[in-house]
C-alpha positions, 0 to 999 in steps of 0.5 A, spaced: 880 859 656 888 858 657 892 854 654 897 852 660 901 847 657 903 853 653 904 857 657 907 852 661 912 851 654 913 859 653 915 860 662 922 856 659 924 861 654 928 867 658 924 872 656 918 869 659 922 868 665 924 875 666 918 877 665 913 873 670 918 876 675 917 882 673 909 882 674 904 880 680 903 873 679 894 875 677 897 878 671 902 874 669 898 870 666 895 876 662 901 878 660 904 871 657 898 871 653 900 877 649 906 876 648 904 869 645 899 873 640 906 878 638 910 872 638 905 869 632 904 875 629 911 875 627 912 867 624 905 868 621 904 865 613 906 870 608 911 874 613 918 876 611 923 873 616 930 874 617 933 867 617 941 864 619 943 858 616 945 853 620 946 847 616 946 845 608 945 838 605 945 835 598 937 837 597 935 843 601 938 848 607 936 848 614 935 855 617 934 858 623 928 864 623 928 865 631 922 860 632 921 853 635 924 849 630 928 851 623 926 852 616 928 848 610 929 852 603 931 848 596 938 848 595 934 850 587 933 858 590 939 859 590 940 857 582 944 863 578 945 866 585 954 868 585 955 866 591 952 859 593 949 858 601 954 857 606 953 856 613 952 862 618 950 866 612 944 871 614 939 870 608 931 874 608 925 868 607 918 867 606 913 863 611 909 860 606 906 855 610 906 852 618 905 846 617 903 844 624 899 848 628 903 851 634 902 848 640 899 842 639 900 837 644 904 832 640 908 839 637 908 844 641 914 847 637 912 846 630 914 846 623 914 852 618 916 852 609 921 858 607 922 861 601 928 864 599 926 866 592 920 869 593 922 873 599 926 876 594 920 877 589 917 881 594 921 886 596 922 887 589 916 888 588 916 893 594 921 897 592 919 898 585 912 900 589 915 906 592 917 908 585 911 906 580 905 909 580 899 910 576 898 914 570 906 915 570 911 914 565 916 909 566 921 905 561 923 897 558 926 893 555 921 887 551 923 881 553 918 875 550 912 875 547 906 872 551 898 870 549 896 877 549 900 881 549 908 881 551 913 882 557 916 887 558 922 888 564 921 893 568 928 893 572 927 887 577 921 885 575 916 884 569 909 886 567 905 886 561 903 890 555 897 887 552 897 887 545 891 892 544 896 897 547 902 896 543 901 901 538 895 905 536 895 900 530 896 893 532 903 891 528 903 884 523 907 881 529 908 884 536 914 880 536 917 884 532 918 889 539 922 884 542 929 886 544 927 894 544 927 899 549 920 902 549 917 907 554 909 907 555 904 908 561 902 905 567 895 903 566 893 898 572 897 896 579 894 890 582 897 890 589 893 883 591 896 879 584 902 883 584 902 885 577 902 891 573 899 892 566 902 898 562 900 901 555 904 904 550 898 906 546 896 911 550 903 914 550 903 915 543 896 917 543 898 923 548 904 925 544 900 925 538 894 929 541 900 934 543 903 934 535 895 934 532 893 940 536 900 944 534 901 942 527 893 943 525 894 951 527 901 952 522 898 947 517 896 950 510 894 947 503 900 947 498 905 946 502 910 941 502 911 936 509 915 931 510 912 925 512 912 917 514 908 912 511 904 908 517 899 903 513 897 902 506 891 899 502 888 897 496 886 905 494 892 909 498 897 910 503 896 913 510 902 918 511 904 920 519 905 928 518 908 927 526 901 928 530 896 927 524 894 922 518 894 924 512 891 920 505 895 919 499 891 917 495 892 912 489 891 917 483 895 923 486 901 919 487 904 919 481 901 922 473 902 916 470 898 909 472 900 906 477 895 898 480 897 898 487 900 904 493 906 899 494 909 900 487 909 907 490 911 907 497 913 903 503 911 901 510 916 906 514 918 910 509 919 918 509 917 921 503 915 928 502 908 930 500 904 936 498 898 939 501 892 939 497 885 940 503 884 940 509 878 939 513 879 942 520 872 940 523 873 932 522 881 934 521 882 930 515 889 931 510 889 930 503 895 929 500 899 930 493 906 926 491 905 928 483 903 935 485 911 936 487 912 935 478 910 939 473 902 936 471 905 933 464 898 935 461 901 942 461 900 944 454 897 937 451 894 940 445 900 943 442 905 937 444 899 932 441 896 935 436 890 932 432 891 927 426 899 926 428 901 919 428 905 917 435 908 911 437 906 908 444 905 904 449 899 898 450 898 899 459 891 895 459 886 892 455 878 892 456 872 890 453 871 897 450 879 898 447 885 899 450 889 904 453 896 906 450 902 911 454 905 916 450 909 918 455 909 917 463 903 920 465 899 920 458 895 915 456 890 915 451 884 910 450 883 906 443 876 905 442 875 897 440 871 901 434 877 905 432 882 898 431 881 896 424 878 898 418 877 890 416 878 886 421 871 885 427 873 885 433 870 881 438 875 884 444 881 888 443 887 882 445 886 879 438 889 885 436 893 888 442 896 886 448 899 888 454 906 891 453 906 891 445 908 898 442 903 900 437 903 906 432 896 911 434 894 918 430 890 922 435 883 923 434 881 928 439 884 932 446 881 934 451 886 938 456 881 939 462 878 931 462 884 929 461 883 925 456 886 923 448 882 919 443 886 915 439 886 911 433 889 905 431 886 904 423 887 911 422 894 909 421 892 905 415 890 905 409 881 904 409 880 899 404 873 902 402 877 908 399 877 902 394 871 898 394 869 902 388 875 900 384 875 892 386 868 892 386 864 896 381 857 895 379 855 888 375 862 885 378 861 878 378 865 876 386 866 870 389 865 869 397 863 865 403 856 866 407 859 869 414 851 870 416 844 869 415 838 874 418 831 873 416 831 879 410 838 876 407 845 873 407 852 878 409 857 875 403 864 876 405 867 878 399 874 880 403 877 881 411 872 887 413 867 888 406 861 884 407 856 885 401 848 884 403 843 878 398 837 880 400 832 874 399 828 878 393 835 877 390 836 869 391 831 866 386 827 868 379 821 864 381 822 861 388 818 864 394 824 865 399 821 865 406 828 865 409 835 864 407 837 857 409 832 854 404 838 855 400 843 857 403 848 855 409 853 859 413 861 857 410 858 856 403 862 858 397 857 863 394 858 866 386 853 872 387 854 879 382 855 886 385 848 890 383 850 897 387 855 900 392 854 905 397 861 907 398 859 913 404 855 908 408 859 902 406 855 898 403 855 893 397 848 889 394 849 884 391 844 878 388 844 871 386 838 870 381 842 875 376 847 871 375 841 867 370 837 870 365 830 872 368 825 866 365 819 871 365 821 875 361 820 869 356 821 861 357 815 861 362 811 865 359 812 861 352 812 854 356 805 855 359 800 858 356 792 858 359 788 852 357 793 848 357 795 841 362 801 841 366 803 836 371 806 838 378 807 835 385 804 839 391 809 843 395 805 847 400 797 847 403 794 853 405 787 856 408 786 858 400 790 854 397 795 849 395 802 851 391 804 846 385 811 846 384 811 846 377 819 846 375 825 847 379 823 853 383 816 854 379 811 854 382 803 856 381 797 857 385 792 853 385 786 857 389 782 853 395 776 856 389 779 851 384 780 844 388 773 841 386 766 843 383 763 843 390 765 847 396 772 845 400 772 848 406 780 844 407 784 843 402 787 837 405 781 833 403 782 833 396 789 833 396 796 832 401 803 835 400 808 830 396 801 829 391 803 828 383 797 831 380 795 835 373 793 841 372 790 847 369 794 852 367 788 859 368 793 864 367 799 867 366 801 874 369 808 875 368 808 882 371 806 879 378 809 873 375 804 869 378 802 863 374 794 860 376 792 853 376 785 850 378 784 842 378 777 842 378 777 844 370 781 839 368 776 834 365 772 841 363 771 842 354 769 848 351 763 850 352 764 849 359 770 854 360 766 859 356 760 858 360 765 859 367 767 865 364 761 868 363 759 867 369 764 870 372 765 876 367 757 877 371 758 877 377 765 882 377 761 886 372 766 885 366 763 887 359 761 881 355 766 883 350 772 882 354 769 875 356 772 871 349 779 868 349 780 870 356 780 864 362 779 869 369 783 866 374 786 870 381 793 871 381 793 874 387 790 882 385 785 881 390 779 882 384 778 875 381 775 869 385 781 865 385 784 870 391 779 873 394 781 878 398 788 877 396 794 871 398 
């Protein structure tokens, strides 16, 4: 259906006139239609139009497209522009809306919003489309960072690097690119959103493919390349050699000990390595830089050799020893064993620390492991090449008990010369289970010096011989068979119970001995801390035992004697050696006191 109204409007302008006057009137109506679809065609939204200025206010210009009614454009687009807008002045616009719809009955003519800046935008873009392409190269300037990557300017307009594309490793900051001029590729044209993504990354990475290729097919082990430190970690460096990374690693870079790559070398930084492997298939470089000097274990055992004294360095220090430098490149261990002849050492900074100079013999070289073994109290005097002069045999010494053990008690008797008492030699007459029944760690102890075994640096040493032996006559004088002792019970056993006669003397009064009928549990004749008297039985002072027994107390003579017989029957003893003589076990085993034995 026609709009005649429209074409009634359109009839006005000269054009449509001529043209009604050339064509039949049946198709004048056709053709006015057409012309009214071309005439639509060029104002429509999203165009590029050429405008004139026909007037200019405070905020805004008004511009003549050719249409039915003009356009307006912020006086703001021209911000930055040399020259301001001037009325007549021909300028290039966008139609970015039609605010009202041609035609309608109450605006048959219209109103349209223009665009210079934009306008402007697109014929750049146009321009730089004749010109870019994918896949090309093209060259930048970085101008800002942005989330993702940075913008670059491409001539007139920017476009984006992401921060992935930036370098084949991310840098720390992109930020840093900020300012330089930068080649790269372009990756993806977005006509629609009129954006270009590029890649600097893929350049480099072709470039470097080129280089790899080439430099793999002239490289060879034991050159020596020039080369550009590209990244560094805690066990090397990563060295660019111009198309392909080599490792640094951190043991070949310098014959001395070195803690961190970067006490080497630096991010950026030039330097000359040597080729020391290549492995083709995986293409993988190991490289040198202390290969470049002379190996200063060269000639080791003639430089340093055995049982020489030499002054070093202390570099580290472990739980087992520390590691002393001779000279740049030559280090030694000192074995935390090999430190002091005296002094225990319980981790080698009581004695050393880092830095200090120290004086080291040489104990042994070994050139291929690269390895010396040094000494610290070898270049001292050993005290126990004179133990046997300071502490000969019968000596009596004064010392502090540094420990105890379950067979005895080490006596320190100087920084690093301990002496052993064994728990036989604590007492003449007490039964020792452990040596903190008579002794405690820090006492000042007396003792004497019963041997010394200088080969395997040893000194016995006992407490019970600073006294005379009493079984070798006051015990065996003080008590004699038959007769009555007092004493208090110390001890109970499932045989018997131990009568603590003296100080440190104690007798044996066997289970058998208790009472005339059977006991079956000492405890219900007697309890420990229980003041009795007793018989004396027997004294052996060759087992220096002493046999008790409670239930003879009240026995006379004749009921001793008969005792006595009875038990010379029963364990077979002639008849003769019954007189004068009380059987009492003392622990042999043979007697009816110890059955069996203790």
């Amino acid at each position: 259906m026609v709009n005649r109204n429209l074409i009634r409007s359109l009839e006005d302008d000269d054009i449509f006139a001529e043209l009604a006057l050339l064509v039949p009137e049946d198709q004048g109506e056709e053709l006015l239609l057409e012309a009214l679809a071309a005439e639509q065609q060029d104002y429509a939204q999203g165009k590029l139009v050429d405008g004139q200025i026909v007037e200019i206010n405070d905020e805004w210009a008004l511009i003549d497209v050719g249409f039915k009614s003009e356009g307006t454009v912020s006086l703001d687009e021209w911000s930055g522009d040399e020259h301001p807008p001037k009325v007549g002045d021909t300028v290039k616009v966008l139609i970015e809306e039609m605010e009202d719809e041609i035609g309608a009955a109450d605006d048959p003519y219209g109103m349209i919003s223009l665009s210079k800046r934009k306008a402007e935008k697109i014929i750049e873009w146009e321009e730089m489309m004749d010109k870019v392409a994918e896949g090309q190269v093209v060259t930048g300037t970085v101008v800002r960072k942005i989330k993702g990557g940075l913008l670059v300017e491409l001539g007139v307009i920017h476009v984006f690097l992401p921060g992935s594309q930036v370098d084949i490793r991310r840098p720390g900051d992109i930020g840093d690119f900020i300012g330089r001029v930068i080649q790269a590729e372009v990756l993806k044209i977005d006509d629609t959103r009129r954006n270009i993504v590029i890649s600097r990354r893929s350049l480099i990475e072709r470039q470097r493919e080129e280089d790899r290729t080439y430099l793999m097919k002239e490289l060879e082990v034991g050159q020596i390349r020039k080369g550009v430190v590209k990244n560094i970690a805690d066990f090397g460096a990563f060295v660019d050699l111009g198309g392909i990374d080599g490792l640094l690693h951190i043991t070949d870079m310098a014959w001395e000990r070195i803690g961190h790559p970067t006490e080497m070398v630096s991010i950026d930084q030039e330097i000359e390595v040597k080729v020391l492997h290549i492995d083709r298939e995986k293409q993988k470089i190991a490289l040198g830089l202390k290969q470049k000097d002379r190996n200063p274990w060269e000639n080791i055992e003639e430089k340093y050799p055995v049982n020489t004294d030499h002054k070093g360095e202390v570099v580290n220090v472990m739980s087992y020893g520390a590691f002393v430098k001779l000279e740049p490149g030559i280090e030694g261990l000192v074995h935390i064993s090999e430190m002091s002849w005296t002094k225990r050492v319980n981790h080698p900074s009581e004695l050393v620390n880092i830095g200090d100079e120290i004086e080291v013999k040489i104990l042994g070289v070994d050139p291929e492991g690269q390895q010396l073994s040094l000494g610290m109290k070898q270049t001292q005097k050993n005290p126990w090449d004179e133990v046997l002069e300071r502490y000969p045999e019968g000596t009596d010494v004064t010392g502090k008990v540094r420990n105890l053990t379950n067979y005895g008690a080490f006596i320190e008797l100087e920084e690093g010369i301990d002496g052993l008492l064994h728990v036989s030699d604590m007492s003449w007459t007490r039964k020792i289970g452990h040596p903190s029944e008579m002794l405690e760690k820090g006492q000042e102890l007396a003792c004497r010096v019963l041997s010394v075994d200088e080969e395997r640096r040893r000194i016995a040493l006992g407490l019970k011989q600073l006294d005379n032996d009493p079984w070798d006559g006051d015990i065996p004088d003080k008590y004699q068979p038959g007769q009555l002792v007092k004493g208090k019970v110390t001890k109970i056993t499932n045989f018997g119970v131990f009568i603590g006669l003296e100080d440190g003397l104690e007798g044996l009064l066997h289970i058998s001995e208790l009472a005339d009928q059977k006991v079956e549990d000492p405890e219900e004749v007697v309890k420990v801390g229980d003041d009795i008297e007793v018989k004396v039985l027997r004294v052996d002072t060759s087992e220096r035992k002493i046999g008790l027994s409670l239930k003879r107390v009240e026995w006379d003579e004749d009921q001793e004697k008969a005792a006595a017989a009875a038990e010379a029957a029963e364990n077979e003893v002639p008849a003769s050696a019954i007189e004068g003589d009380l059987k009492g076990g003392l622990g042999s085993g043979e007697g009816p006191l110890f059955p069996g034995g203790e």
